[in-house]
ZADREN-500345 format. One record per atom (N, C-alpha, C, O): residue number from 1; residue in three letters; z, x, y. Coordinates in steps of 0.02 Angstrom, whole numbers, plus 50000, padded with zeros to 5 digits. Each point is the difference from the previous one (the first is absolute). Layout:
! residues N
{resi = NUM resn = ala z = Z x = X y = Y}
...
//
This chain:
! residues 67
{resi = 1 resn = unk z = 50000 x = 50042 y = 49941}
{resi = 1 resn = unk z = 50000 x = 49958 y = 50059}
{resi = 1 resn = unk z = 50000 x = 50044 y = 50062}
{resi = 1 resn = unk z = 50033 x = 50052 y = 49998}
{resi = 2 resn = unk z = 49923 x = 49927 y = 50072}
{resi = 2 resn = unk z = 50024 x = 50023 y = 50050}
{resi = 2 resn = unk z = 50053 x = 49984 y = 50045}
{resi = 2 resn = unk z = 50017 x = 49941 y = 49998}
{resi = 3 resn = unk z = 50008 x = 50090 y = 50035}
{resi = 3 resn = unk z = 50075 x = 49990 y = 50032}
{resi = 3 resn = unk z = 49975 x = 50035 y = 50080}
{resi = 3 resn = unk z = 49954 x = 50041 y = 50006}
{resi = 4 resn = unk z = 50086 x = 49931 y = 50050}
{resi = 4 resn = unk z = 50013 x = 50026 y = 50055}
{resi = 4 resn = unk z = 50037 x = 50039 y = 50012}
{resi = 4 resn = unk z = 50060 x = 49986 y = 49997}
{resi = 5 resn = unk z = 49916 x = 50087 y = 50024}
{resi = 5 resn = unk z = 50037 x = 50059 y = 50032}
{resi = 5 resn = unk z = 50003 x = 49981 y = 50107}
{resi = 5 resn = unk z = 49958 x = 49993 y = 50045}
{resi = 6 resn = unk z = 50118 x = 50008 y = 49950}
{resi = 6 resn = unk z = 50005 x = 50008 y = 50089}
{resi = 6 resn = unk z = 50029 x = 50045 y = 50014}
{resi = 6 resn = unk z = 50058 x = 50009 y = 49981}
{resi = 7 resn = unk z = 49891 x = 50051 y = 50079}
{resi = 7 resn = unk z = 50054 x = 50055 y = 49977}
{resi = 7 resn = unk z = 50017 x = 50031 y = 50073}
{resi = 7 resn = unk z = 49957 x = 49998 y = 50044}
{resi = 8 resn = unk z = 50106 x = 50029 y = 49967}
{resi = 8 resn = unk z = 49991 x = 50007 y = 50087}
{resi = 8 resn = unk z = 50057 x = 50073 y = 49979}
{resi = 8 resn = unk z = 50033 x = 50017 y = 49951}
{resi = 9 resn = unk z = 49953 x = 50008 y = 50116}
{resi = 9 resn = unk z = 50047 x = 50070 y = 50009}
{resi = 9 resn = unk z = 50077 x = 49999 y = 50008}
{resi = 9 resn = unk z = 50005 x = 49980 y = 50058}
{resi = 10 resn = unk z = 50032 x = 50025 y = 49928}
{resi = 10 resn = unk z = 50106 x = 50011 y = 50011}
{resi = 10 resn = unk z = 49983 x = 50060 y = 50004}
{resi = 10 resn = unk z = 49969 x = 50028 y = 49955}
{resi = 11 resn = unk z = 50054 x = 50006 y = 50111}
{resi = 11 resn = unk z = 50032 x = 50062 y = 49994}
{resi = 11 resn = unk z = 49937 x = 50029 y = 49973}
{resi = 11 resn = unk z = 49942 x = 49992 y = 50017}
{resi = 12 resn = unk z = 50101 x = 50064 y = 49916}
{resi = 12 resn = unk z = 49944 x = 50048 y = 49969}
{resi = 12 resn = unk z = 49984 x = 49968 y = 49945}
{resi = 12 resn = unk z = 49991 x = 50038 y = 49952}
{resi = 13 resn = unk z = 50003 x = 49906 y = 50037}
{resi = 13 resn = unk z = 50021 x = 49982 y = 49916}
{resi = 13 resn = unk z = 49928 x = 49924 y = 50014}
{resi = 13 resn = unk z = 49998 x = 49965 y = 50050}
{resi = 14 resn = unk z = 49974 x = 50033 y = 49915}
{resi = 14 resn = unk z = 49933 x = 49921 y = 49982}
{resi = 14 resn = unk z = 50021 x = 49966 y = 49972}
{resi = 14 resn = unk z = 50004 x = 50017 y = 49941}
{resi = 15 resn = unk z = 50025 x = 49914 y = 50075}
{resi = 15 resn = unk z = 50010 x = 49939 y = 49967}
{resi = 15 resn = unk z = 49946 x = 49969 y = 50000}
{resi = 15 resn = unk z = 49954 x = 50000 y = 50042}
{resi = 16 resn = unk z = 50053 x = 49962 y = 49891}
{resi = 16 resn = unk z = 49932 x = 49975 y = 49968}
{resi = 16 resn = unk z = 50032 x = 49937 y = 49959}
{resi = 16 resn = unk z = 50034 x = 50012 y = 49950}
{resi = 17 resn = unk z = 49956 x = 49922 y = 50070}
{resi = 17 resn = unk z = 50031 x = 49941 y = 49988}
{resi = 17 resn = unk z = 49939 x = 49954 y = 49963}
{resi = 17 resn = unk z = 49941 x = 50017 y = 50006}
{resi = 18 resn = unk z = 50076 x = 49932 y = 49960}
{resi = 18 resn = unk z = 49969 x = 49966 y = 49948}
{resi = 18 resn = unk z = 50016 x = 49929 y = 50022}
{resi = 18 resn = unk z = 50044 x = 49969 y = 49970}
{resi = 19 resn = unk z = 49917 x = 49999 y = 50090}
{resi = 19 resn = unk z = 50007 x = 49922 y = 49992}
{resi = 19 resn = unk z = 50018 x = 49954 y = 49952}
{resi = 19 resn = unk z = 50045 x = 49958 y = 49997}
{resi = 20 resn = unk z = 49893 x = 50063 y = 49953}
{resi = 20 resn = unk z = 49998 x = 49954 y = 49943}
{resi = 20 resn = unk z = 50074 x = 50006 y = 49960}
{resi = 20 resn = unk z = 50026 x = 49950 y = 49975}
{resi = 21 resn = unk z = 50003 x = 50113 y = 50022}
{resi = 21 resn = unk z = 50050 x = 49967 y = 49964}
{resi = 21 resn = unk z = 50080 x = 50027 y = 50036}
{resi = 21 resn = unk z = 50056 x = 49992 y = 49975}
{resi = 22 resn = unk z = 49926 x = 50040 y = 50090}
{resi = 22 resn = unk z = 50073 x = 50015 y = 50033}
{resi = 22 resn = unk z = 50025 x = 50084 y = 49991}
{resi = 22 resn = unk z = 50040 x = 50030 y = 50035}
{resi = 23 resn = unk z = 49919 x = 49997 y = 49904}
{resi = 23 resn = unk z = 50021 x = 50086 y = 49986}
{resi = 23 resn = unk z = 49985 x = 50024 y = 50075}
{resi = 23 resn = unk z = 49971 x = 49976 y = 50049}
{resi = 24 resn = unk z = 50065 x = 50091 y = 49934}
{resi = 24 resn = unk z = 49991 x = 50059 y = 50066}
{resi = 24 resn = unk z = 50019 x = 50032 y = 49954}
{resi = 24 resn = unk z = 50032 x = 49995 y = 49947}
{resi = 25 resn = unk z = 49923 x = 50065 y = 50104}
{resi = 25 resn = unk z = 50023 x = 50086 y = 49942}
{resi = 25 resn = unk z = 50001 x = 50032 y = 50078}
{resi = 25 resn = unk z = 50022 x = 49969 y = 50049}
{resi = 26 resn = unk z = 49949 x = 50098 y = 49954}
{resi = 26 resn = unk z = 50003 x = 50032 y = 50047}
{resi = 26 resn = unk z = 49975 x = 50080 y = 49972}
{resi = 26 resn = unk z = 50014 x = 50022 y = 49944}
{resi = 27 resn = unk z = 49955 x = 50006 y = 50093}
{resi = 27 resn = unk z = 49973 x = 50072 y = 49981}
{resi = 27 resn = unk z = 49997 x = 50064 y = 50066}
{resi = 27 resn = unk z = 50012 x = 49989 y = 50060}
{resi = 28 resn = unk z = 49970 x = 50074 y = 49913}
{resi = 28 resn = unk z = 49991 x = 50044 y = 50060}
{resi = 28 resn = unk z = 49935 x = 49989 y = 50033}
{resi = 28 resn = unk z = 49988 x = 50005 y = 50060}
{resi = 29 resn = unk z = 49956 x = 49973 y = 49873}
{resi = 29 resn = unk z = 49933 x = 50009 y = 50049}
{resi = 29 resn = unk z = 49990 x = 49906 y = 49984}
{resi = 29 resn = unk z = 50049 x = 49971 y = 49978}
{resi = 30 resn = unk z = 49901 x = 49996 y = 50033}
{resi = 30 resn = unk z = 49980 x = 49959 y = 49992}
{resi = 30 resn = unk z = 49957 x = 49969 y = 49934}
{resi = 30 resn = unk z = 49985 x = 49942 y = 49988}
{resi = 31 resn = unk z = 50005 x = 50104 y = 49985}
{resi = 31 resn = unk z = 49959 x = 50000 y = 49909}
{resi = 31 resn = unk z = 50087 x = 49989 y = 49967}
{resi = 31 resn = unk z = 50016 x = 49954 y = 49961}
{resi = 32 resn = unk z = 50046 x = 50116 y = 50074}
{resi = 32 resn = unk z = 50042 x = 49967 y = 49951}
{resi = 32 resn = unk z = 50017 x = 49953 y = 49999}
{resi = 32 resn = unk z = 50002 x = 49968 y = 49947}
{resi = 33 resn = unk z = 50018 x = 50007 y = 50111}
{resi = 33 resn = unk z = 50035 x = 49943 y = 50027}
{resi = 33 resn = unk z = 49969 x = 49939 y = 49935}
{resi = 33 resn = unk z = 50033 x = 49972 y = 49957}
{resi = 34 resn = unk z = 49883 x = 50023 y = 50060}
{resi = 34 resn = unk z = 49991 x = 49944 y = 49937}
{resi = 34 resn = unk z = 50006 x = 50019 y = 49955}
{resi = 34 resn = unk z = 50044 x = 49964 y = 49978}
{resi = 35 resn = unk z = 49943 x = 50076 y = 49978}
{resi = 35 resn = unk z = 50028 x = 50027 y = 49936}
{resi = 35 resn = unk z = 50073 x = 49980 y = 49973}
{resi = 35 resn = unk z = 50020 x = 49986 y = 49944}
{resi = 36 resn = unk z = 50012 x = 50020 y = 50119}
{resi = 36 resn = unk z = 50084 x = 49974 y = 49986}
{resi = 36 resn = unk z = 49986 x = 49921 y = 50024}
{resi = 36 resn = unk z = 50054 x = 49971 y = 50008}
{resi = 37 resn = unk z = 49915 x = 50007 y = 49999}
{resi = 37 resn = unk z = 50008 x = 49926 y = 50000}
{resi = 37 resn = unk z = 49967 x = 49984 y = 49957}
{resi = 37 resn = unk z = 50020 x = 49944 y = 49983}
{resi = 38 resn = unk z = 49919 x = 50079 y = 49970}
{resi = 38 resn = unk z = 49960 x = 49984 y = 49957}
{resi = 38 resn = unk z = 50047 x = 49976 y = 49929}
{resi = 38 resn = unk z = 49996 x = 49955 y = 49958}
{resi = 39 resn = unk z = 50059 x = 50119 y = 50058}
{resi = 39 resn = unk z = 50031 x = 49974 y = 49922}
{resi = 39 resn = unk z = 50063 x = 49957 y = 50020}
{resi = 39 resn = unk z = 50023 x = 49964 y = 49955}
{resi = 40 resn = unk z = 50010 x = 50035 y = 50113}
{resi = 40 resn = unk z = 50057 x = 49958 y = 50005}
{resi = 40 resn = unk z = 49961 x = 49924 y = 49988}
{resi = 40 resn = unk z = 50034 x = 49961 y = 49967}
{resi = 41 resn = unk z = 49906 x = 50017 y = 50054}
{resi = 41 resn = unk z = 49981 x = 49959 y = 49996}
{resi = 41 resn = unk z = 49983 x = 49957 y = 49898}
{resi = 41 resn = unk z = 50013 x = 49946 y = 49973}
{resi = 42 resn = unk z = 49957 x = 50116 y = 50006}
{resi = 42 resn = unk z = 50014 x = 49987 y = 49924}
{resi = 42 resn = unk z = 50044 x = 50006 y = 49968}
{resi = 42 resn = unk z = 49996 x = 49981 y = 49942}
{resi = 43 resn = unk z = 50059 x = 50045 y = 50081}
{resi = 43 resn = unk z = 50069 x = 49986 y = 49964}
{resi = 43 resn = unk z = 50027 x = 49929 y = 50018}
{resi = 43 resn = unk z = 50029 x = 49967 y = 49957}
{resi = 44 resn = unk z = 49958 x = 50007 y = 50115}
{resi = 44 resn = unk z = 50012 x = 49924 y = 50024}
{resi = 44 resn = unk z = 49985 x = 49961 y = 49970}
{resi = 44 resn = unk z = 50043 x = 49957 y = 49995}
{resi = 45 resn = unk z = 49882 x = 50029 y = 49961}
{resi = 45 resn = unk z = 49967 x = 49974 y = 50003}
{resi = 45 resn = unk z = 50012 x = 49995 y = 49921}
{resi = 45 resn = unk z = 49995 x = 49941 y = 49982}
{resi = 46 resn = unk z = 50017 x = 50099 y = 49971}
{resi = 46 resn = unk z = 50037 x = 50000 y = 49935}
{resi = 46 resn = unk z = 50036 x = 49976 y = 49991}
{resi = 46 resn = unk z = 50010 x = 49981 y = 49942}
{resi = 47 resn = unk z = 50049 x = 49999 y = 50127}
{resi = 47 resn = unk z = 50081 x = 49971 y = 49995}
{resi = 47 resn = unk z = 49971 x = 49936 y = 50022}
{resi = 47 resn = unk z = 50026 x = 49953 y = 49971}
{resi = 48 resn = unk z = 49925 x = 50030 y = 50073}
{resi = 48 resn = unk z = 50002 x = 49942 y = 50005}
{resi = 48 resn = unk z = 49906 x = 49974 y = 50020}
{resi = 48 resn = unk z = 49989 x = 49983 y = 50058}
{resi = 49 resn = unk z = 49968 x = 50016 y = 49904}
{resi = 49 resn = unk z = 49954 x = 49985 y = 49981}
{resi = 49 resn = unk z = 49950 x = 49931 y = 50056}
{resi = 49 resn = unk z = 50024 x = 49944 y = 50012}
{resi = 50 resn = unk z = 49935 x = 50070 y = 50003}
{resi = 50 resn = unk z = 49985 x = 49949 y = 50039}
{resi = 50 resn = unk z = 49916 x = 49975 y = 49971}
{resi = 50 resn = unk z = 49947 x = 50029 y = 49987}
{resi = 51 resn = unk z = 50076 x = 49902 y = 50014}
{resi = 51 resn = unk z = 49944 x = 49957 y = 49976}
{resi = 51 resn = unk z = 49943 x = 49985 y = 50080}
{resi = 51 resn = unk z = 49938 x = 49996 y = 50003}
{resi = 52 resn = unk z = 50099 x = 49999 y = 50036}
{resi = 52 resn = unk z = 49901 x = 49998 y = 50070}
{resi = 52 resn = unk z = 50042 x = 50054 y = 50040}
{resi = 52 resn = unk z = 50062 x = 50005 y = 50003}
{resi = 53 resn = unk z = 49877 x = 50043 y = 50035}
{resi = 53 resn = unk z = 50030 x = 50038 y = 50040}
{resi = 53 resn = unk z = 49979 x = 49961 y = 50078}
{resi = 53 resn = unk z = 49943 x = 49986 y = 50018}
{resi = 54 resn = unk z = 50106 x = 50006 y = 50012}
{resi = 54 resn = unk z = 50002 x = 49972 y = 50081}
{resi = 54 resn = unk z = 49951 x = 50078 y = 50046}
{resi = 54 resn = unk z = 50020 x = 50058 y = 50009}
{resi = 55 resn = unk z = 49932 x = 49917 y = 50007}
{resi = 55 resn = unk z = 49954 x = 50057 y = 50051}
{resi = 55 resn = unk z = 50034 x = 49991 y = 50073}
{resi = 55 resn = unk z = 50009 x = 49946 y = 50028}
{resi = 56 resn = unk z = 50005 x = 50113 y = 49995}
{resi = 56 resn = unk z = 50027 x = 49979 y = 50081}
{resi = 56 resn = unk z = 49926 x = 50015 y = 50040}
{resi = 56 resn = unk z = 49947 x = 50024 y = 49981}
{resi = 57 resn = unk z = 50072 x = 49954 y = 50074}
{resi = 57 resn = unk z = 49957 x = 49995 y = 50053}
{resi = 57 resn = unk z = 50023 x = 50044 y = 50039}
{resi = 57 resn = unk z = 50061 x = 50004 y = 50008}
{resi = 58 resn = unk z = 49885 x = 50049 y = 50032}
{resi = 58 resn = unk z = 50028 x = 50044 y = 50063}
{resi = 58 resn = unk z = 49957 x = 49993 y = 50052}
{resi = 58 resn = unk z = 49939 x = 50005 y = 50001}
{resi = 59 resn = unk z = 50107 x = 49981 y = 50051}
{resi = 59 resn = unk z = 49963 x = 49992 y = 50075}
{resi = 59 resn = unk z = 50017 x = 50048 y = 50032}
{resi = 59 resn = unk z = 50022 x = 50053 y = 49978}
{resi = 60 resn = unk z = 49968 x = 49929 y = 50088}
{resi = 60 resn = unk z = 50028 x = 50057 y = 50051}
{resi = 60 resn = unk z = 50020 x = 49933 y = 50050}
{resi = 60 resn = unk z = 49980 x = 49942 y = 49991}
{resi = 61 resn = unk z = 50069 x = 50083 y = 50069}
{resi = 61 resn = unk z = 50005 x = 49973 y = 50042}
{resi = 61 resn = unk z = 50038 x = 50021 y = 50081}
{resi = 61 resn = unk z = 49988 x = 50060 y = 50010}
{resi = 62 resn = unk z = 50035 x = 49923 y = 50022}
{resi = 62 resn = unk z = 50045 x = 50058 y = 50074}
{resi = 62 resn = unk z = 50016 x = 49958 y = 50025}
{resi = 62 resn = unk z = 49986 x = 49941 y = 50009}
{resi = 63 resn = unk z = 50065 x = 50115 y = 50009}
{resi = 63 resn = unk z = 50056 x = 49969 y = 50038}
{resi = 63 resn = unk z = 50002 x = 50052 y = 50061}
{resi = 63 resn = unk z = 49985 x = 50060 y = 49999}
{resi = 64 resn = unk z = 50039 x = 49899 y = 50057}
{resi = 64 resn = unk z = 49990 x = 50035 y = 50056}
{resi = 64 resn = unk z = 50072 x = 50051 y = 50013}
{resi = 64 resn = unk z = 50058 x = 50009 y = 49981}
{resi = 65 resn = unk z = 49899 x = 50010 y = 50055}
{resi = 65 resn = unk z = 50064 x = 50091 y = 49993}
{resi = 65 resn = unk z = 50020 x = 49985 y = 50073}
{resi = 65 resn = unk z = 49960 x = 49970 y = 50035}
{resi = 66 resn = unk z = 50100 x = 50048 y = 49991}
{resi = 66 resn = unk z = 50021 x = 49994 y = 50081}
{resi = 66 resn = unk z = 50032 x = 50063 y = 50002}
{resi = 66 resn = unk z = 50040 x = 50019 y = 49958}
{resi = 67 resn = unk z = 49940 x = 50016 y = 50097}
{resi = 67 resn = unk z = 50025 x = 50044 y = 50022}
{resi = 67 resn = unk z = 50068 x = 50002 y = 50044}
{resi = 67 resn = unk z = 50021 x = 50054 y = 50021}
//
């Protein structure tokens, strides 16, 4: 199955989060980062198995900045 990687910068460290089912891992570069979510995600997914996967939607949108 495919799964959603969201992945943004902390610090020195790549978090890399999984809509579809709620995992986060985190890595030094960004290949690890999913790699460690690839398998936190299949260990999840062993404990608790999912019959439809929910697809998220990504937009963009702004908010005004005040100086």
């Amino acid at each position: 199955m495919v799964y959603t990687a969201v992945i943004y910068k902390e610090e020195e460290w790549y978090v890399a989060q999984c809509p579809e089912t709620g995992t986060t891992s985190q890595g030094v570069t960004v290949e690890e980062a999913v790699e460690n979510l690839k398998e936190a995600t299949g260990l999840y997914l062993e404990e608790f198995p999912q019959k439809t996967v929910f697809r998220p939607m990504v937009t963009t949108f702004e908010v005004p900045v005040y100086a």
